[in-house]
C-alpha positions as CSV (number, residue, x, y, z in Angstrom):
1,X,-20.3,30.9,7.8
2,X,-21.1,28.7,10.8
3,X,-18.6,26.8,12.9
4,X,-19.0,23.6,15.2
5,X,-16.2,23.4,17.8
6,X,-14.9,19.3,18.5
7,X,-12.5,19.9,21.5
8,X,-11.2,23.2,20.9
9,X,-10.9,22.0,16.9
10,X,-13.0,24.2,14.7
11,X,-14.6,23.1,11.9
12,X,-16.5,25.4,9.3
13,X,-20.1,24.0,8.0
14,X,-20.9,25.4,4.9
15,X,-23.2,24.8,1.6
16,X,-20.9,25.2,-0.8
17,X,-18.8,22.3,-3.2
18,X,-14.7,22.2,-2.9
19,X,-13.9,23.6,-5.6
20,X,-16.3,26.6,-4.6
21,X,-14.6,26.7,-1.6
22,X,-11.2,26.5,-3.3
23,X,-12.0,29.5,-5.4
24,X,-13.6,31.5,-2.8
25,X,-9.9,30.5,-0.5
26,X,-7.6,31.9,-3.1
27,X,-9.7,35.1,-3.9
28,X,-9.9,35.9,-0.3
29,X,-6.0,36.2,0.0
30,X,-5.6,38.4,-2.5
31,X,-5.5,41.1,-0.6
32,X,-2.5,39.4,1.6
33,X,0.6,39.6,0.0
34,X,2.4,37.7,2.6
35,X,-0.6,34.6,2.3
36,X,-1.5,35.3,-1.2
37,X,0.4,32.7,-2.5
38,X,0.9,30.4,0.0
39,X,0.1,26.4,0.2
40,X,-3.1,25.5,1.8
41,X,-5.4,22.2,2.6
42,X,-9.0,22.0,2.6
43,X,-10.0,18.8,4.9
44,X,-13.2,18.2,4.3
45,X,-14.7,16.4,7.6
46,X,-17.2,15.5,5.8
47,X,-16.2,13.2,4.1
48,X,-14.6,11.4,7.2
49,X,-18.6,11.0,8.6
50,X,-19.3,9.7,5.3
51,X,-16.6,7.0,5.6
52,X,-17.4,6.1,9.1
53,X,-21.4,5.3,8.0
54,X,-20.1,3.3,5.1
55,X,-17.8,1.7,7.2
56,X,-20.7,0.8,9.7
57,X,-22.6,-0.8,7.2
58,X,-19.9,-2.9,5.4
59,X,-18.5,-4.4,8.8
60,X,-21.0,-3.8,11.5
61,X,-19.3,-6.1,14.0
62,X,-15.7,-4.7,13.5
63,X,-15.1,-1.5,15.6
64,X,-12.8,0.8,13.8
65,X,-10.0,1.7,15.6
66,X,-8.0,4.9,13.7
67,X,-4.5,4.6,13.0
68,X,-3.3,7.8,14.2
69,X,-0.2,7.6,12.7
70,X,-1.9,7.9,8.9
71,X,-3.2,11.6,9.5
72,X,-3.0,13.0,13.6
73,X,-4.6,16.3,12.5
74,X,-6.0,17.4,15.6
75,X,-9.4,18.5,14.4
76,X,-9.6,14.5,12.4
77,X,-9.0,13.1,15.5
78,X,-11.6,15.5,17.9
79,X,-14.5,14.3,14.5
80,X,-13.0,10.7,15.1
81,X,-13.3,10.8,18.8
82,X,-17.0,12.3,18.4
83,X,-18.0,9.5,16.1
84,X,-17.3,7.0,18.6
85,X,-14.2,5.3,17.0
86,X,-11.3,3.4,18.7
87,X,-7.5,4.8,17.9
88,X,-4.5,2.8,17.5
89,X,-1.4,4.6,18.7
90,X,1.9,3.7,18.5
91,X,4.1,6.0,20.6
92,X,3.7,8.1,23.9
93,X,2.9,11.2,21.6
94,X,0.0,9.4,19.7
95,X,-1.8,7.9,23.2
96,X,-1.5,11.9,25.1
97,X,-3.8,13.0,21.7
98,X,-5.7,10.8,22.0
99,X,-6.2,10.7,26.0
100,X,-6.8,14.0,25.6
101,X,-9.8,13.7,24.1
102,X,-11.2,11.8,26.7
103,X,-11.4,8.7,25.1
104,X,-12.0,5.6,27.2
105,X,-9.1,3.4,27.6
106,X,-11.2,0.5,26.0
107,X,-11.1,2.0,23.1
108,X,-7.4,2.3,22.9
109,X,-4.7,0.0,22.0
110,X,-1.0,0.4,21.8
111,X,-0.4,-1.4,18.9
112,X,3.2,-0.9,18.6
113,X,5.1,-4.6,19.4
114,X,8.0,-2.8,20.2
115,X,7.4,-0.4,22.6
116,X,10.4,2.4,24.5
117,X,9.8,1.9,28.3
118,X,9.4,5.0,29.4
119,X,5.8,5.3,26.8
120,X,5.0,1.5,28.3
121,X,5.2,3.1,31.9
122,X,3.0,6.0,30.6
123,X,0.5,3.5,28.6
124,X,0.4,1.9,32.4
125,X,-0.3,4.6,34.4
126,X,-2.9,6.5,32.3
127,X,-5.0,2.9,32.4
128,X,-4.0,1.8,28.6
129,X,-4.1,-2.1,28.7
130,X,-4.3,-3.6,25.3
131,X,-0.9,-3.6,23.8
132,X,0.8,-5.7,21.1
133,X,3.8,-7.8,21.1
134,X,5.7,-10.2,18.6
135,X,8.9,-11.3,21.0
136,X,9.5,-12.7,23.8
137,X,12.0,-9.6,25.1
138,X,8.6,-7.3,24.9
139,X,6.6,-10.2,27.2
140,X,9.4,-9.5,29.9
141,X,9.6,-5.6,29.5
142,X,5.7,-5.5,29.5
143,X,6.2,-7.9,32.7
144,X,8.1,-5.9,34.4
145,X,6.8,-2.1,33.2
146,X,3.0,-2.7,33.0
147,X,2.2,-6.1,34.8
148,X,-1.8,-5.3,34.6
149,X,-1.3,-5.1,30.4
150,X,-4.0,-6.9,28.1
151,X,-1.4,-8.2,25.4
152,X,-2.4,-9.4,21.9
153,X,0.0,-11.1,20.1
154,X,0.7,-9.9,16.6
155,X,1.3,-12.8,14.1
156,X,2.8,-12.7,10.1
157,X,0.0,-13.2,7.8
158,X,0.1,-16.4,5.9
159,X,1.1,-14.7,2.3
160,X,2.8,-12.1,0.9
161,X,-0.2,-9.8,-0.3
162,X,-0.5,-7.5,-2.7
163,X,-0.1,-3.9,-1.2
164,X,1.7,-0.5,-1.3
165,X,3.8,-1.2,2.4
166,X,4.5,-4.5,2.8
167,X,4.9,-4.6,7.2
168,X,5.7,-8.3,7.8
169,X,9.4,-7.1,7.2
170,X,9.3,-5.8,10.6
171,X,6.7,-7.0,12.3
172,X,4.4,-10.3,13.2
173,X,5.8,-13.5,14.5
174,X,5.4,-16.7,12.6
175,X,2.2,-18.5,14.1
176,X,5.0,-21.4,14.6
177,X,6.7,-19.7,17.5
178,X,3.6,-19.0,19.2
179,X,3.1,-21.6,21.7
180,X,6.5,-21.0,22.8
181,X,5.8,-17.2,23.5
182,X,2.4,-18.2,25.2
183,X,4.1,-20.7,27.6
184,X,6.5,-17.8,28.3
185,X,4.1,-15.6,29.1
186,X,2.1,-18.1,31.1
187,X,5.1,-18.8,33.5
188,X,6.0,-15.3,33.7
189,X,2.0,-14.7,34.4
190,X,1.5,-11.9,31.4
191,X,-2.2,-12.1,30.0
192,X,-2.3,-12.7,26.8
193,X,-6.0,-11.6,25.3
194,X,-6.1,-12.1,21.5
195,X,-4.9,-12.4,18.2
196,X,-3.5,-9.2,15.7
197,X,-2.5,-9.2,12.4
198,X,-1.6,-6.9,9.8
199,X,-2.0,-7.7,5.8
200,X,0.0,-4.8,4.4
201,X,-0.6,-0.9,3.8
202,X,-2.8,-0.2,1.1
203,X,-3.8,-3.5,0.5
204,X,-5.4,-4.5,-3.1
205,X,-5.7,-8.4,-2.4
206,X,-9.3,-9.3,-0.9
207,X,-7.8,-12.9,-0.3
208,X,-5.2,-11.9,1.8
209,X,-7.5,-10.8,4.9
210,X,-9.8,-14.1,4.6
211,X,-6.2,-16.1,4.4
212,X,-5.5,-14.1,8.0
213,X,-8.6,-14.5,9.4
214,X,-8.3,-18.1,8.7
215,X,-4.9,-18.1,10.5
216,X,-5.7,-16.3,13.4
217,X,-8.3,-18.1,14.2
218,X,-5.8,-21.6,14.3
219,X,-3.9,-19.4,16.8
220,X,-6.9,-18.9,19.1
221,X,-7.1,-23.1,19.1
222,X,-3.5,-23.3,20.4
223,X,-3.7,-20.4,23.0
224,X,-7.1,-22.6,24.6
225,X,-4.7,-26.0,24.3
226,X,-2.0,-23.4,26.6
227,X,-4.7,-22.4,28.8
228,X,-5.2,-19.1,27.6
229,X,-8.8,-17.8,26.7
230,X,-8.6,-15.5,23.8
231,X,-11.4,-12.9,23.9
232,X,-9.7,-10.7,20.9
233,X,-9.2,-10.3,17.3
234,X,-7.4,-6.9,15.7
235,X,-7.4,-7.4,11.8
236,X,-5.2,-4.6,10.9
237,X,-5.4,-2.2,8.7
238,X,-4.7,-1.5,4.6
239,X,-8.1,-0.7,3.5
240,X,-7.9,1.6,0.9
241,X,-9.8,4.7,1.2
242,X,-9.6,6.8,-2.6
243,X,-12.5,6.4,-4.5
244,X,-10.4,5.1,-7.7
245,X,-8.3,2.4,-5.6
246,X,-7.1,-0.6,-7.1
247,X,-9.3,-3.0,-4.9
248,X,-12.6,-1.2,-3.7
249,X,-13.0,-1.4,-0.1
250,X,-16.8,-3.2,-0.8
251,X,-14.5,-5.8,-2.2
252,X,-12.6,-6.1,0.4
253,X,-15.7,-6.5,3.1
254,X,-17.7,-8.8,0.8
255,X,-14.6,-11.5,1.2
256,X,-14.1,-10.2,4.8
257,X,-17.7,-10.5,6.1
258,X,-18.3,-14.1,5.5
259,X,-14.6,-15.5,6.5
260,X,-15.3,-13.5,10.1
261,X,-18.7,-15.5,10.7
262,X,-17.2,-18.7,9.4
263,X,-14.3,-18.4,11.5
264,X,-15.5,-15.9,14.6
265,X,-19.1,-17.0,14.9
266,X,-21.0,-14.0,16.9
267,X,-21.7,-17.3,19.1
268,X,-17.4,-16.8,20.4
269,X,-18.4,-13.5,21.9
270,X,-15.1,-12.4,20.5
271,X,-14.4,-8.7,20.1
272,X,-13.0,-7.7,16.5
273,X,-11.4,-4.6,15.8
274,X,-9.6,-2.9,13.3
275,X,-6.9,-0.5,12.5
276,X,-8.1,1.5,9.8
277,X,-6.6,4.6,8.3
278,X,-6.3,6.1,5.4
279,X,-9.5,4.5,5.0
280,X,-10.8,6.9,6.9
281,X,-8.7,10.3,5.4
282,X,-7.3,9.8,2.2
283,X,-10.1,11.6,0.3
284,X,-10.7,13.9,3.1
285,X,-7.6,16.3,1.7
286,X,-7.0,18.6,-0.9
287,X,-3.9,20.1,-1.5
288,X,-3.7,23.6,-3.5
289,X,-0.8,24.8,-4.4
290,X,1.1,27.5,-6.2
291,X,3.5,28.0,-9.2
292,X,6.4,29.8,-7.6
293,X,8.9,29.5,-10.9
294,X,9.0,27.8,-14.2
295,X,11.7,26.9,-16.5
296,X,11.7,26.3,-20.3
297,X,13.3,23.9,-22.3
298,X,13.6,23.0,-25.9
299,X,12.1,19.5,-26.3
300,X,15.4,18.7,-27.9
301,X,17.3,19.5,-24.7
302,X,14.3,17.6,-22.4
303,X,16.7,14.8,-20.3
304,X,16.8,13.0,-17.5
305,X,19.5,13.4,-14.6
306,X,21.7,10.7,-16.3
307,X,21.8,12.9,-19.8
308,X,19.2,9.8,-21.7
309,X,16.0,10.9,-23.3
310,X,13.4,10.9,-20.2
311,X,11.4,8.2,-20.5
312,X,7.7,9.5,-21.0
313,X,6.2,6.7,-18.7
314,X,2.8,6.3,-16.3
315,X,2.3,9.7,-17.9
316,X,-1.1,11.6,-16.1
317,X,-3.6,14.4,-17.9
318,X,-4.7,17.4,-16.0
319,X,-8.2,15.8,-15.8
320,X,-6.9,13.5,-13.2
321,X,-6.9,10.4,-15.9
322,X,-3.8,8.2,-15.2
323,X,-2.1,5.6,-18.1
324,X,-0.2,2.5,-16.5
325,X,1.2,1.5,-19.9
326,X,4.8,2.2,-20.2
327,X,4.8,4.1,-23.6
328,X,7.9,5.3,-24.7
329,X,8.6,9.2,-24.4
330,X,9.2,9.2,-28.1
331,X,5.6,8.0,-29.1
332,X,4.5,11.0,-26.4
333,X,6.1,13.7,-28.4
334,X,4.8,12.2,-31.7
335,X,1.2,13.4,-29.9
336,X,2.0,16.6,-28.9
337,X,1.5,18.3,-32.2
338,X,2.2,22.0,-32.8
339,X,3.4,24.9,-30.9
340,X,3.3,22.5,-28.0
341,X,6.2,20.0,-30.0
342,X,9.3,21.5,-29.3
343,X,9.0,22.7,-25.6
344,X,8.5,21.3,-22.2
345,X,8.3,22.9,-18.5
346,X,9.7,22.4,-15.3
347,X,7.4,23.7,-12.8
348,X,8.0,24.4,-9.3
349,X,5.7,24.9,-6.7
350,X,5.2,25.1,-3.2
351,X,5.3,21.9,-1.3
352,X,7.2,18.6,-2.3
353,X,8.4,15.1,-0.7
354,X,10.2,17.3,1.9
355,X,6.6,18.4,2.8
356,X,3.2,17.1,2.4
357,X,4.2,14.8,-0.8
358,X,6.9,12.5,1.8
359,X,3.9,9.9,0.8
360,X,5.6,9.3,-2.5
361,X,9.1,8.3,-0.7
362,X,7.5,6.5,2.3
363,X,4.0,5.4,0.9
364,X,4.8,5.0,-2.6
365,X,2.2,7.0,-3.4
366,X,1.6,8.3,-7.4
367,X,0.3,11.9,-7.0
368,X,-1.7,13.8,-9.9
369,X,-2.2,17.2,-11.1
370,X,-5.5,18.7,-11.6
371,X,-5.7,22.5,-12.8
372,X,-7.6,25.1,-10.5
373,X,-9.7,26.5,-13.3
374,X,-10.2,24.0,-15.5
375,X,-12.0,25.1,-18.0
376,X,-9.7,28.1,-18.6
377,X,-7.3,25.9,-20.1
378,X,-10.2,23.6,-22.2
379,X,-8.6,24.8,-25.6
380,X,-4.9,24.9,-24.8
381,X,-2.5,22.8,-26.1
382,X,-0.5,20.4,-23.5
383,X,3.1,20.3,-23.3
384,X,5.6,17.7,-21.5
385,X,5.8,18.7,-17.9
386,X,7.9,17.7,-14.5
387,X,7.0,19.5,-11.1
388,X,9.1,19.7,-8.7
389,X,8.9,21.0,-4.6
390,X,10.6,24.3,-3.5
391,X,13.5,22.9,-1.8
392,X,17.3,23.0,-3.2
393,X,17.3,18.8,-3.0
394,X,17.5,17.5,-6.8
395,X,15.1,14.8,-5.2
396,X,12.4,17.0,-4.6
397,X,10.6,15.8,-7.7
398,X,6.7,15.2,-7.3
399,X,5.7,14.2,-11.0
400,X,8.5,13.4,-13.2
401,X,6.2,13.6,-16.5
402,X,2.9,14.6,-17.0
403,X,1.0,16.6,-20.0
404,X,-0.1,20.4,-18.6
405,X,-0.8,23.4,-20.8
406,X,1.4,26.3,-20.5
407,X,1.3,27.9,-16.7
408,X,2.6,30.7,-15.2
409,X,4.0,31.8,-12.0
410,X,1.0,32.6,-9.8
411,X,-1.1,29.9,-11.5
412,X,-2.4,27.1,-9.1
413,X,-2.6,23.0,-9.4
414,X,-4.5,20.9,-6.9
415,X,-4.1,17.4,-5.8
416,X,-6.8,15.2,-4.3
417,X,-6.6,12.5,-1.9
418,X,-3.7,13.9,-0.1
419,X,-4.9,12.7,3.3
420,X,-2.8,9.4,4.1
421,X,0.6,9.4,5.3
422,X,1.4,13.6,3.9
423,X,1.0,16.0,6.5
424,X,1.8,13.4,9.5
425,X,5.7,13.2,8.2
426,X,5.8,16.5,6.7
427,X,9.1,18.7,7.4
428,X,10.1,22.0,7.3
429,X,13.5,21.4,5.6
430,X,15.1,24.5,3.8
431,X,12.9,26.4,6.2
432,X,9.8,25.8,4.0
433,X,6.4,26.1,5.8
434,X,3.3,23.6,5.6
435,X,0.5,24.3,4.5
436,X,-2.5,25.7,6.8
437,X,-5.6,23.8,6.9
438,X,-8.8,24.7,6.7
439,X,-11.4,22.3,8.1
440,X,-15.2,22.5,6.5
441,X,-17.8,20.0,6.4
442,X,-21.3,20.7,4.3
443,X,-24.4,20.8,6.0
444,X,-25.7,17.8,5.1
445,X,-22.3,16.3,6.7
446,X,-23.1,17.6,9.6
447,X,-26.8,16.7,9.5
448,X,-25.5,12.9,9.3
449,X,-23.2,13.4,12.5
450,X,-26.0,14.8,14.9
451,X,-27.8,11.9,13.3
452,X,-25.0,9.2,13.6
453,X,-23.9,10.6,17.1
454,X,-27.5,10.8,18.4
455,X,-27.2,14.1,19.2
456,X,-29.7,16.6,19.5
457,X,-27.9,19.7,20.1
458,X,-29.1,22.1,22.3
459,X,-28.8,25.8,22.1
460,X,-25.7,26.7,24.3
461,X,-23.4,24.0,25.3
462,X,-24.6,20.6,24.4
463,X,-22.6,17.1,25.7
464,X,-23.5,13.5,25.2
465,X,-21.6,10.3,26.3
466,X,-19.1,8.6,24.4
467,X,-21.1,6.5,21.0
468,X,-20.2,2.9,21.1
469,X,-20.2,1.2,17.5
470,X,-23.6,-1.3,19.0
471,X,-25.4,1.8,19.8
472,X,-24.3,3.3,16.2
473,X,-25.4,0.7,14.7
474,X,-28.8,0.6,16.2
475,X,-29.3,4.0,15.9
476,X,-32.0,5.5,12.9
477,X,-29.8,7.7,10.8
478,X,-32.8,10.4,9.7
479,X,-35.4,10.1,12.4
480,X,-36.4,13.3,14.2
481,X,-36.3,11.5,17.4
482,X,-32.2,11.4,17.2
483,X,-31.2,14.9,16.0
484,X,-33.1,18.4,15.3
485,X,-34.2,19.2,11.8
486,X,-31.2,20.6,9.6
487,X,-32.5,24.1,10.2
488,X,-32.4,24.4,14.4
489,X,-29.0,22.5,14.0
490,X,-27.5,25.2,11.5
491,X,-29.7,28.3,13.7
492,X,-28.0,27.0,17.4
493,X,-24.6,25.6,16.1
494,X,-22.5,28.5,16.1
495,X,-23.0,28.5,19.9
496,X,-22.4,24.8,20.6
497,X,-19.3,23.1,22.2
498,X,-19.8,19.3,21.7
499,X,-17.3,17.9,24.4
500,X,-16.5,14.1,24.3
């Protein structure tokens, strides 16, 4: 197996499929007893080059600026950083990683509108200049802390749209009190650059960033009447980024692309970015995990915390299939014929909301279970299931009902999509470890990024300049003249530092 090393961040190329890979994982640690059972991610980094070439060819005049908050996984970021994207960061932490990597400061912004001092004075002297702000308090801290600052003022969308986080809560100012916060940062003499917004995490309403759009661009109209020349538009982030989501992100850009040129001709010379992220990650994660303990229970004695019948509800299959319709626990049962009738199982397993699954407390995410080894269990019957996380909290409950055969201890259950917003936030309460990563992409992955990246590697240590999105964009995406045939790159890779 050949590796490719991103700043220090090693990523395995291989040939085979996940699930190969999955399989090949849990056989090698069988030999382990002290990893034989343990928790583990395969991040496919593949499927993050895939994303940013869709991406590309959806948008091609927004430049994709990564919310590192969504997934800061060192080796997503060093692929990110290779690929030419922006980042947003929102803390001192989030800019080091991302200085680190030796991004240029242009394609940073501190998108946090309210900032500690002590990460505005490091934003300042490590040259980060574009910054957001919705308050006047943050024009005279900027002011005072970082007086060179590019600041873009961060505005509430004009609805409430449909999403999983709704962010206008906390931040965005309404476009009303704008002129007031101009003329104080005019007489104070802050430079104000440009116009952000934000529609909502995970958004599933196309209209709502056409509706922003719309409004930002009145905003730009009252910052020239203050004298301010706006040369700047962030349109957030909430694009969705699991192939099943509710509003497909082609959606999204087909209402997006026309409401930019109507309202942001090419002819304004303004520069648009974006703060996409689990965009960019969500499907690049799959989480494998282990059945540490079970319990049985007659179906008769199956109830909820609060002693009532539990309520069968949004129940999933093992297949992945997911029912929306509320349908009552009894008409469940009725369905689950047989031997399977009068039991149910508690599962527990190794990771939970303490952990990697946090996104269903803070993302509301809705996880499901598919079985490693499906086909083992083709003919089995299915019986009412709940899994639950390994930590002694009653509210470490990942799936409160969903239809599984019989499992043992030692038997594993995967979840896909577990990219956005799991291992960022993830804890080692009760002492309970995370699960390692490993990073793979397939060949073919890889082709695209010496392709995307205008690489051609080298044998030894290779190194090209930073990609802009422009010269992405321009670049031919299969010609020899832009990266060595599949064969050289897979012969000479395993000896090549790419250093950004």
């Amino acid at each position: 197996m050949k590796q490719i090393i991103m700043n220090k961040a090693k990523v395995a190329v291989v040939k085979s499929s996940i699930d190969e890979l999955i399989t090949r994982k849990i056989d090698s640690r069988m030999n382990s007893e002290e990893e034989r059972h343990d928790a583990f991610f395969i991040g496919d980094m593949g499927d993050i080059v895939r994303k940013h070439k869709l991406w590309v060819s959806q948008l091609p005049r927004v430049e994709p600026f990564y919310a590192v908050k969504c997934n800061d996984d060192s080796t997503v970021l060093a692929v990110l950083a290779q690929l030419g994207t922006g980042f947003d960061c929102a803390s001192k932490g989030e800019l080091q990683k991302v200085l680190d990597l030796q991004v240029p400061k242009s394609h940073i912004i501190y998108a946090n509108p309210c900032k500690q001092a002590s990460h505005i004075r490091y934003a300042a002297s490590n040259g980060v200049e574009y910054m957001t702000f919705d308050n006047e308090t943050e024009l005279h801290k900027v002011k005072q802390l970082h007086p060179n600052a590019k600041l873009v003022v961060r505005i509430l969308p004009p609805t409430n749209s449909k999403c999983q986080c709704q962010l206008g809560m906390k931040f965005g100012c309404p476009p009303k009190t704008v002129p007031h916060l101009l003329r104080v940062a005019k007489k104070i003499g802050v430079d104000v650059v440009g116009v952000s917004f934000h529609v909502g995490s995970g958004c599933y309403d196309a209209n709502a960033y056409a509706a922003a759009v719309a409004s930002a661009r009145t905003i730009f109209n009252v910052a020239r009447g203050e004298g301010f020349h706006f040369t700047l538009l962030d349109i957030g982030g909430g694009f969705p980024g699991q192939p099943n989501a509710r509003l497909p992100f082609e959606k999204i850009c087909a209402v997006l692309r026309p409401a930019l040129d109507l309202y942001f001709p090419e002819s304004m010379n303004v520069r648009i970015i974006a703060e996409p992220g689990r965009f960019y990650v969500a499907s690049a994660f799959t989480l494998v995990l282990n059945v540490i303990a079970r319990r049985v229970l007659n179906m008769e004695d199956y109830t909820g915390n609060d002693g009532d019948e539990v309520d069968i509800a949004n129940t999933t299959d093992s297949s992945g299939g997911h029912d929306d319709s509320a349908v009552p626990s009894s008409e469940i049962i009725e369905n689950v014929r047989g031997d399977a009738s009068d039991r149910a199982f508690m599962y527990y397993l190794n990771d939970g909301v303490y952990g990697s699954f946090n996104c269903i407390l803070f993302d509301h995410a809705i996880v499901e279970p598919v079985l490693y080894d499906e086909g083992r269990y083709q003919n089995e019957p299915r019986f009412v299931s709940s899994l639950w996380g390994p930590t002694c909290d009653g509210l470490d409950c990942i799936v409160k009902e969903c239809l599984l055969p019989e499992l043992s201890a030692g038997d594993w259950v995967m979840f896909n999509d577990m990219g956005a917003y799991t291992m960022s936030a993830a804890s080692n309460f009760n002492g309970m470890p995370k699960p390692k990563c490993y990073h793979i992409m397939h060949e073919a992955d890889w082709h695209m990024m010496c392709c995307l990246t205008g690489l051609p590697l080298e044998r030894g240590h290779g190194k090209h300049p930073h990609i802009t999105l422009d010269t992405l964009a321009s670049m031919k995406t299969g010609g020899h003249d832009t990266c060595l045939m599949l064969d050289d790159v897979i012969t000479s890779m395993s000896q090549i530092e790419i250093e950004v």
